[in-house]
C-alpha positions in Angstrom: -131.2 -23.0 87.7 -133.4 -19.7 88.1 -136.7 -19.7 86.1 -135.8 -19.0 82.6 -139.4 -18.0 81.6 -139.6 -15.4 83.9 -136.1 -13.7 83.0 -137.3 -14.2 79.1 -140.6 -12.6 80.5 -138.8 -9.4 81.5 -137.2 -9.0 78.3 -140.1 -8.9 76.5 -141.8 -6.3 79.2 -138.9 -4.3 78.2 -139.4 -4.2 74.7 -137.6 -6.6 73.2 -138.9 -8.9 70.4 -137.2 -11.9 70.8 -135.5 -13.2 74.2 -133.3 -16.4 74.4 -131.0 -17.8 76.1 -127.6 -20.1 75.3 -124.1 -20.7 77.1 -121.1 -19.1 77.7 -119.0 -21.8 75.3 -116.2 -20.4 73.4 -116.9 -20.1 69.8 -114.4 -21.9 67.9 -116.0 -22.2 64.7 -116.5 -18.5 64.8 -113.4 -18.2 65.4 -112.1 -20.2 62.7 -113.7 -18.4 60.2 -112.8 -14.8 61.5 -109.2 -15.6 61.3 -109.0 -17.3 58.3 -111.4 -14.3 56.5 -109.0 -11.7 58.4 -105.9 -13.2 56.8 -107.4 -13.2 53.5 -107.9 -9.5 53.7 -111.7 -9.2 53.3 -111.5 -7.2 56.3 -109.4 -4.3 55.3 -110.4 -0.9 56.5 -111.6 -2.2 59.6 -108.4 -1.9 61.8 -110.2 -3.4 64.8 -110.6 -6.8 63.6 -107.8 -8.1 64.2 -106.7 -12.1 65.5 -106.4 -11.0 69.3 -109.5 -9.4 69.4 -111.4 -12.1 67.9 -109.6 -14.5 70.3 -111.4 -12.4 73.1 -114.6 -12.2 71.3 -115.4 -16.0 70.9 -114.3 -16.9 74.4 -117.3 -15.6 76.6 -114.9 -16.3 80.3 -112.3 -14.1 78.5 -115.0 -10.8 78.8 -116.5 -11.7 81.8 -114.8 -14.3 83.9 -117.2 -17.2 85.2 -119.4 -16.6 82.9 -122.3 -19.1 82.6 -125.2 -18.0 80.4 -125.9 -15.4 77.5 -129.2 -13.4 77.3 -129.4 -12.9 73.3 -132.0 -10.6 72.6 -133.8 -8.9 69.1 -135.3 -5.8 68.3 -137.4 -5.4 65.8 -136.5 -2.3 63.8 -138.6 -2.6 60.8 -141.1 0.0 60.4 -142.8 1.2 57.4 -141.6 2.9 54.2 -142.9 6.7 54.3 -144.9 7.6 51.9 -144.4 11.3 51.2 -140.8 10.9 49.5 -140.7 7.6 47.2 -142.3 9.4 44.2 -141.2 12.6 44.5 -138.9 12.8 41.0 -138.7 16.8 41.4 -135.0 16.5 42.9 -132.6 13.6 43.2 -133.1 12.3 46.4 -130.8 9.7 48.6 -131.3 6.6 50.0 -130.4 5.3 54.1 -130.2 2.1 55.5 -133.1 1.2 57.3 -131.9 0.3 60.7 -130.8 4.4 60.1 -134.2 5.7 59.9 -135.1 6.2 63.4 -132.9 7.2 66.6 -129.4 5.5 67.0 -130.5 2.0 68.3 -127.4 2.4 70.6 -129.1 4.9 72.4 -132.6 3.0 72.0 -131.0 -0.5 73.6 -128.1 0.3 75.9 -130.4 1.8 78.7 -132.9 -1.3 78.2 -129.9 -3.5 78.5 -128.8 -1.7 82.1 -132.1 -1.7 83.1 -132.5 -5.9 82.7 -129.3 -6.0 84.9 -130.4 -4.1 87.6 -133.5 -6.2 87.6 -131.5 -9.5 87.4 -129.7 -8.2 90.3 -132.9 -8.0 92.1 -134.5 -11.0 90.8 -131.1 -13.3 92.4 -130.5 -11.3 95.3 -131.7 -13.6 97.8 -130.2 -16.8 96.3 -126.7 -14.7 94.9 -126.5 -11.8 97.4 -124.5 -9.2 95.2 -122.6 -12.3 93.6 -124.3 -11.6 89.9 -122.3 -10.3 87.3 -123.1 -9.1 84.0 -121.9 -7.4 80.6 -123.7 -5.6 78.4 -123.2 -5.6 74.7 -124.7 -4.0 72.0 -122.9 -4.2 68.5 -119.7 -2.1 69.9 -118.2 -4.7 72.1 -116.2 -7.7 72.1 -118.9 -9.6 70.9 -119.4 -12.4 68.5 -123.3 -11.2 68.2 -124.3 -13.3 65.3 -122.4 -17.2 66.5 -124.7 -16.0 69.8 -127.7 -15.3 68.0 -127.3 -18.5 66.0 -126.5 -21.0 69.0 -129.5 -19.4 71.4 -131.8 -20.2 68.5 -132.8 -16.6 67.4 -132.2 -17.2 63.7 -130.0 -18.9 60.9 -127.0 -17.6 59.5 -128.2 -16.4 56.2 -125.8 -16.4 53.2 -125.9 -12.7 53.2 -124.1 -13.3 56.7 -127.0 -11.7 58.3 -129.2 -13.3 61.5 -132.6 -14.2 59.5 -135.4 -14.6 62.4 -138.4 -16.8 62.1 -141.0 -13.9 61.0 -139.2 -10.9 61.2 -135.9 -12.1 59.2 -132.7 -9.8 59.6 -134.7 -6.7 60.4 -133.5 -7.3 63.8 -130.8 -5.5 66.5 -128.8 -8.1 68.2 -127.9 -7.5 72.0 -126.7 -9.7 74.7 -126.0 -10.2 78.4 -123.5 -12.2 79.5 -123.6 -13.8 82.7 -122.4 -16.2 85.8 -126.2 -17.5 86.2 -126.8 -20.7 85.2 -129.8 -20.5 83.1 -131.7 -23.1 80.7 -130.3 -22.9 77.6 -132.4 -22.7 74.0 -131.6 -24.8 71.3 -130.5 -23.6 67.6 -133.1 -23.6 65.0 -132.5 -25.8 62.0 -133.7 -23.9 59.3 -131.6 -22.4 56.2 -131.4 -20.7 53.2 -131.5 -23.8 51.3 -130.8 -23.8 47.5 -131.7 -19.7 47.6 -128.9 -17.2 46.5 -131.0 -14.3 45.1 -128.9 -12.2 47.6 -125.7 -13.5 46.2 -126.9 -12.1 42.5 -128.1 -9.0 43.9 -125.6 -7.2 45.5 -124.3 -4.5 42.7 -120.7 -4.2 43.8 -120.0 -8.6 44.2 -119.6 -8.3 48.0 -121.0 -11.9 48.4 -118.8 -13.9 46.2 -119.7 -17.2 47.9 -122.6 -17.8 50.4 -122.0 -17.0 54.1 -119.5 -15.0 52.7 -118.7 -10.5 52.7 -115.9 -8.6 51.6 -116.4 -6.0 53.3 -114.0 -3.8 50.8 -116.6 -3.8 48.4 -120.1 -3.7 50.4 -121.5 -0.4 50.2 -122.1 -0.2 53.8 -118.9 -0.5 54.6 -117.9 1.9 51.8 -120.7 4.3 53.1 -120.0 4.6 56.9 -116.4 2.6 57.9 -114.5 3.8 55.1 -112.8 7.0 56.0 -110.7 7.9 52.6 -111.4 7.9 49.0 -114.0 5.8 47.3 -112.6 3.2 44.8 -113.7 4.6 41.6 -114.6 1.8 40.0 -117.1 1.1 42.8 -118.7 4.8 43.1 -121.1 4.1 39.9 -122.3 0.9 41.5 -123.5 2.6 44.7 -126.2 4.4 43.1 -128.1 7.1 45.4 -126.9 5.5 48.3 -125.5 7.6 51.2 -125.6 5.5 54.4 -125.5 1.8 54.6 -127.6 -0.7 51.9 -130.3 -2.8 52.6 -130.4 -4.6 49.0 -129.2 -8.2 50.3 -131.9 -7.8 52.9 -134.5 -6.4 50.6 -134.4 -8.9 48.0 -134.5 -12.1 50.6 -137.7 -13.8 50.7 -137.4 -14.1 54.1 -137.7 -11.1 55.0 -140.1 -10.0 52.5 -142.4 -12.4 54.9 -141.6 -10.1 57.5 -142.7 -7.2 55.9 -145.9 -8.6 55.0 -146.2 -9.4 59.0 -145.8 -6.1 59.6 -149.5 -5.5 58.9 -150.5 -8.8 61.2 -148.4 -7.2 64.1 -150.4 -3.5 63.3 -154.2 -6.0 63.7 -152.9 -7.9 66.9 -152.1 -5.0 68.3 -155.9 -3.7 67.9 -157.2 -7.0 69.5 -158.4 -7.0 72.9 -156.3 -7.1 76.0 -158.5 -10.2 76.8 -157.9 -11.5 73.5 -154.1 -10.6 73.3 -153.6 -12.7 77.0 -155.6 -16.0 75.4 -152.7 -15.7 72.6 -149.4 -15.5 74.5 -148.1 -18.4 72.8 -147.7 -16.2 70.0 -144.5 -14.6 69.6 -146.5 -11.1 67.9 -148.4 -11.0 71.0 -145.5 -9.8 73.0 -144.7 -7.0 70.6 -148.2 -6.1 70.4 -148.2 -4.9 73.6 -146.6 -1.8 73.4 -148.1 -1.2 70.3 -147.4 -1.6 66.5 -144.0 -0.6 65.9 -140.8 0.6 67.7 -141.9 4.5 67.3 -137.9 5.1 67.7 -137.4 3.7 64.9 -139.7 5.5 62.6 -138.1 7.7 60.4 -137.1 11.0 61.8 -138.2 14.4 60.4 -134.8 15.5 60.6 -133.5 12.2 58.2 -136.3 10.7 56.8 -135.5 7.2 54.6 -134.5 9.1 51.3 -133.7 13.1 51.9 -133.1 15.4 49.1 -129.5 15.0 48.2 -128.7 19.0 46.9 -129.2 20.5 50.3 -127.2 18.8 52.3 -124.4 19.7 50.2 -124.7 22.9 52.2 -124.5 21.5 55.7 -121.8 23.0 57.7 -120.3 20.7 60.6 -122.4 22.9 63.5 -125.8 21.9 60.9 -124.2 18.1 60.8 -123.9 17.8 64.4 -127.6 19.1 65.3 -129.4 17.3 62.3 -128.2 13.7 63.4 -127.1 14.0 67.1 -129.3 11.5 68.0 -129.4 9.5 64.6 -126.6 6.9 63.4 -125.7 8.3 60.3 -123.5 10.9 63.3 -121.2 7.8 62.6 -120.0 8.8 59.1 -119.2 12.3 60.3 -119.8 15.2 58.0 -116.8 14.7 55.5 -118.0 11.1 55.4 -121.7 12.1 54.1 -120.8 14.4 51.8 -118.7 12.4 50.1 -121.3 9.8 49.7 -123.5 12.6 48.9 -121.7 14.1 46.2 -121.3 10.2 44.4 -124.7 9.6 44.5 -125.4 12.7 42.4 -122.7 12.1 40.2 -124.8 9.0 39.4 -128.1 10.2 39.5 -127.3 12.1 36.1 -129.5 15.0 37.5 -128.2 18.5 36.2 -129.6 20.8 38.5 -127.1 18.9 41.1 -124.1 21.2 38.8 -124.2 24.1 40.7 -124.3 22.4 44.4 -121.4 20.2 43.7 -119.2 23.1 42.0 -120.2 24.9 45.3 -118.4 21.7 47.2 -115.3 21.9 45.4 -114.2 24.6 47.3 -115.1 22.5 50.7 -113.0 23.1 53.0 -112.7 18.6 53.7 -110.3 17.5 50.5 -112.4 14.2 50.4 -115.5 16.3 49.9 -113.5 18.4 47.1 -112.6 14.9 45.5 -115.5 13.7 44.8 -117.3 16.7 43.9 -114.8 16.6 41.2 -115.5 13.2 40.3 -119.5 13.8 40.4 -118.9 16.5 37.8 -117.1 14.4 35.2 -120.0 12.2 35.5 -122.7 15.1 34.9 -120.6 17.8 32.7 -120.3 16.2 29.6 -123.3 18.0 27.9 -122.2 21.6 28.9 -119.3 23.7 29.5 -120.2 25.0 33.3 -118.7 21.9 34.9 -115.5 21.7 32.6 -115.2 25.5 33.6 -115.3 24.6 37.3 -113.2 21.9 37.1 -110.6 24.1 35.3 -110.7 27.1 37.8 -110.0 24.2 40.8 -107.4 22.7 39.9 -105.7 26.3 39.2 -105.9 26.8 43.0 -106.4 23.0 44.4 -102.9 22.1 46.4 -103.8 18.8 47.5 -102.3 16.5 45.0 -105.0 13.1 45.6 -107.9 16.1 44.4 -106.0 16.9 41.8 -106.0 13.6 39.9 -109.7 13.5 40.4 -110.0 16.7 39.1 -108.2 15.7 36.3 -109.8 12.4 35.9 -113.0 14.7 36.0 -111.4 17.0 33.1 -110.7 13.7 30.8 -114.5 12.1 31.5 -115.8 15.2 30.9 -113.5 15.8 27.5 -114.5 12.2 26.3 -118.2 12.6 26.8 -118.4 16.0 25.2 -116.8 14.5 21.9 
């Protein structure tokens, strides 16, 4: 066995939060419940999931043959909420995931993740030569992340289905490096959720309908950034203003309302002394604290902010898309993708001013932007004729037939609400 502590050690030098370590044991249990949830269709619109794949992902020796050990690692991504936008009430304004806020943690933890190898390839040269072999995942692989998480000891499967952490709860990124060391393995954690369900109750749109339990057809994130068609319309005035992903099940657990309030302890262990940080390196905080208080990465970027006015990006063109969130993850969505979410969001913030801006993106050249500009305006243009106008000009010249029924849908809310 090669010194786990020192390996763990590196982790944290790199920046990671939480570094542990289990075995490369298949996963059936993980498995099990993949399959049977995959069958049951709760993971429709996400092609990718399929029965092979997850046959590959909870058999560690299927991605990386010999395989021995798994380096699961967490980064702390929660940072605090800006201040400058939450009570601004002069335009309706969005809301983004906030894992979103900052740079694209892909881009954040891949190079960290390469760099750890090429350090473990040091660190067992003279006992492995160049025997070592790794793989490197960070949410887009073949990875079971969260049975990995779970079994190292990093957190609890929470009955959102999200990894809650001892003191920073599901504000974490998962990583992991799979391995042919043979390293000292950590041992799960035993808490749970216990009798809470507050995030069950929560969620507008019933994507939990049991604990440890998502359809993903109905959670907004899903609906926000996987989905690549139409929103279900019976879902779109349950999404309120948000445009990329949904933090509610996280917000609302106590859990991680904990972590938030450590987020000021991490900010006053950060001022302490370097002598006085070293005397506490049994604390987990202390690690962190070293680089300072936060991930700056992870901040909110000037460019996307936490909650950005919703009427101007209606007038993004795909060149203004591509240069506003090149290095953010919200890219992922693409710009038809935003813009749709954009435009139901201001069909449900019942803001007028919005009128003029989404009768400007029913002439977008995207038909899923054109269809839900059309559906925004039936919510909005019942108290005055220039949205029934609008709507009435478009479908005069609109030749895609899936637009037209929203623009006619649009026509019939607005008639109704007008009466």
């Amino acid at each position: 066995m090669f010194n786990t502590q020192t390996i763990k050690e590196y982790g944290y030098a790199l920046g990671f939060d939480m570094v542990h370590i289990t075995t490369a044991n298949p996963f059936p249990e993980a498995r099990e419940v993949i399959e049977e949830r995959i069958e049951r269709g709760l993971f429709e619109g996400l092609p990718w999931f399929t029965a092979e794949r997850t046959e590959v992902s909870c058999q560690p020796d299927a991605l990386l043959p010999d395989a021995r050990s798994i380096i699961a690692l967490a980064m702390v991504y929660l940072t605090e909420q800006p201040a400058d936008t939450t009570n601004t009430h002069d335009t309706p304004r969005g809301r983004i995931s906030r894992y979103a806020w900052g740079d694209d943690y892909h881009e954040i933890i891949k190079p960290k993740l390469q760099q750890f190898a090429a350090w473990l390839r040091d660190y067992t040269r003279a006992e492995m030569g160049d025997a070592l072999e790794t793989r490197l995942f960070v949410d887009t692989g073949r990875m079971v992340d969260r049975a990995v998480a779970e079994r190292a000891g990093l957190g609890w499967f929470g009955k959102n289905t999200n990894i809650l952490t001892k003191g920073w709860g599901s504000w974490v990124f998962l990583a992991e490096i799979v391995t042919n060391l043979p390293l000292q393995p950590d041992r799960p954690v035993k808490t749970n959720c216990g009798s809470c369900e507050i995030c069950l109750h929560a969620c507008p749109t019933q994507a939990l309908p049991r604990p440890y339990e998502l359809d993903s057809t109905r959670c907004i994130s899903f609906l926000t950034i996987e989905l690549r068609g139409s929103i279900p319309i019976e879902l779109r005035p349950l999404m309120g203003n948000l445009i990329f992903g949904c933090d509610i099940c996280q917000e609302v657990c106590p859990v991680n309302k904990v972590a938030e309030t450590r987020l000021g302890l991490r900010d006053r262990i950060a001022s302490l002394p370097e002598e006085e940080k070293h005397a506490r390196r049994t604390l987990p905080l202390v690690h962190v604290a070293q680089r300072g208080s936060v991930h700056d990465e992870f901040r909110p970027r000037a460019m996307t902010g936490s909650s950005p006015a919703l009427i101007p990006l209606l007038t993004l063109t795909e060149e203004d898309f591509r240069a506003r969130f090149r290095h953010s993850p919200i890219k992922r969505t693409k710009r038809r993708g935003l813009l749709r979410n954009v435009c139901v969001a201001l069909g449900n913030s019942g803001d007028r001013q919005a009128i003029p801006a989404l009768i400007g993106a029913l002439h977008d050249q995207e038909a899923l932007i054109r269809g839900h500009a059309a559906w925004a305006l039936g919510q909005l243009g019942g108290q005055g004729q220039e949205a029934h106008t609008a709507l009435l000009e478009a479908l005069e010249h609109e030749q895609d037939e899936e637009v037209c029924k929203e623009i006619r849908a649009a026509l019939a809310v607005c008639s109704n609400t007008r009466r």
